[in-house]
N, C-alpha and C positions, 0 to 999 in steps of 0.2 A: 392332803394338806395343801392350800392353797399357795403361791408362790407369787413373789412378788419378782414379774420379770420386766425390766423398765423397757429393754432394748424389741420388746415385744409386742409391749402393747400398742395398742392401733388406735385409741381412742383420741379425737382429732377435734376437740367442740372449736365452734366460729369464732374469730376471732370479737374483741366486744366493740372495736370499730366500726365490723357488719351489723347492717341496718336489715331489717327484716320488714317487709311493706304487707298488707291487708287489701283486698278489691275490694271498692267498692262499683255504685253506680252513683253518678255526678246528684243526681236527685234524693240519695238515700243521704248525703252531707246535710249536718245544720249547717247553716248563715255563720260565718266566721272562721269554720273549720277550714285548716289545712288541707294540701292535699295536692300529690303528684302524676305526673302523667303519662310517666312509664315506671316499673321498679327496677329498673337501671343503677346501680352505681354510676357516678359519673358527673356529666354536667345536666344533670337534674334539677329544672329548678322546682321550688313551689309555688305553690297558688291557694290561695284565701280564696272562698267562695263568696262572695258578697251579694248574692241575691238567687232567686230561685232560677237562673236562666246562667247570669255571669262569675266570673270568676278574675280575679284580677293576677298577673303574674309580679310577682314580687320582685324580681330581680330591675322590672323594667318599669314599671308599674303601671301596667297599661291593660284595660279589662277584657275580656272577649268572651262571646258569646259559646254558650256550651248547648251540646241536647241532652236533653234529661239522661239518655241511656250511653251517655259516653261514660266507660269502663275508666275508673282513678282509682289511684292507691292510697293511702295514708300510712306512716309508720306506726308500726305498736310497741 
């Protein structure tokens, strides 16, 4: 018979605060899509992609140039 042992159990899910991030590459984003530059907690900012090269950071709002193969995250 099964038993219900509270003092026991180990079952620990994330809290729903924790953000859970996705890789991608800078090139595989559409135009307008989010997207962050480490999966850090923290002072993370985001970034909108605004065209096939740049990317503008949001906090500051100031655009900069990206290479196709620089590793972003996005949240899911």
């Amino acid at each position: 018979m099964a038993r219900n042992d509270q003092a026991n159990d180990r079952y620990n899910p994330p809290g729903n605060l924790s953000h859970d991030f996705e890789e991608f590459w800078f090139n595989d984003l559409e135009i307008n899509e989010l997207f962050w530059q480490t999966n850090q907690p923290g002072d993370n900012i985001p970034w909108r992609k605004i065209s096939t090269t740049q990317g503008m950071n949001l906090k500051t709002q100031t655009t900069h140039n990206f290479n196709p193969k620089t590793k972003v995250w996005q949240k899911v």
